[in-house]
C-alpha positions in Angstrom: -21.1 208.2 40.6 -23.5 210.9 39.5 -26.2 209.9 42.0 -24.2 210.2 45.2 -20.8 208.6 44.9 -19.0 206.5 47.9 -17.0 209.4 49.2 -20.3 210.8 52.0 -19.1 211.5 55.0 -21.0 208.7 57.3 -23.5 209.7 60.4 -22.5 210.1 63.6 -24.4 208.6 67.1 -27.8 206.7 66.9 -31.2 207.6 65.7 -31.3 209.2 69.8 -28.7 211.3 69.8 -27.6 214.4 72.1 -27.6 217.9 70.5 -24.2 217.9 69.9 -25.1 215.2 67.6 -27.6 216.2 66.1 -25.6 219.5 65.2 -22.9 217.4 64.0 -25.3 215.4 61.5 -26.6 218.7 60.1 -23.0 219.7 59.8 -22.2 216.4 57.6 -25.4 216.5 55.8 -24.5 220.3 54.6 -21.2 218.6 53.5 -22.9 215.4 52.2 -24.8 217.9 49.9 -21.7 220.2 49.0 -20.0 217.2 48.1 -23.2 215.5 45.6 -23.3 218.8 43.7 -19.6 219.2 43.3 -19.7 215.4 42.4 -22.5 216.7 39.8 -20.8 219.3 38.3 -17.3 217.2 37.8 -19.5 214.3 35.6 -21.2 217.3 34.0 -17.2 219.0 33.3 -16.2 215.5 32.2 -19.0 215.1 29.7 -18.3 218.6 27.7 -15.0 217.6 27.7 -16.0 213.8 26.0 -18.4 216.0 23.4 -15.6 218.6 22.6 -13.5 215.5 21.6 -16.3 213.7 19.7 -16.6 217.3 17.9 -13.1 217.8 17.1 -12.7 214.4 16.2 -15.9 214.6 13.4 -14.1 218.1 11.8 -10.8 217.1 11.3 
């Protein structure tokens, strides 16, 4: 999941598309990207969280 998960947003048209199409792939590739780096950040959140446990677990 940290390199690109299965929740991107698929392409739209073929490899010759119109420019409504092509601006609708930027568009989901801006997203695609927003979507990586939150994806990123959540393992990242997830893994302090795991190391704060394996800390408080070694004090008590």
């Amino acid at each position: 999941m940290f390199f690109n998960g299965y929740n991107l947003k698929p392409y739209e048209g073929a490899v010759f598309g119109s420019d409504a199409v092509n601006e609708a792939n930027k568009k989901i590739t801006r997203d695609n990207k927003r979507i990586m780096l939150m994806q990123k950040i959540g393992m990242g959140l997830l893994t302090l969280s795991f190391l704060c446990q394996a800390v408080s677990y070694l004090l008590n």
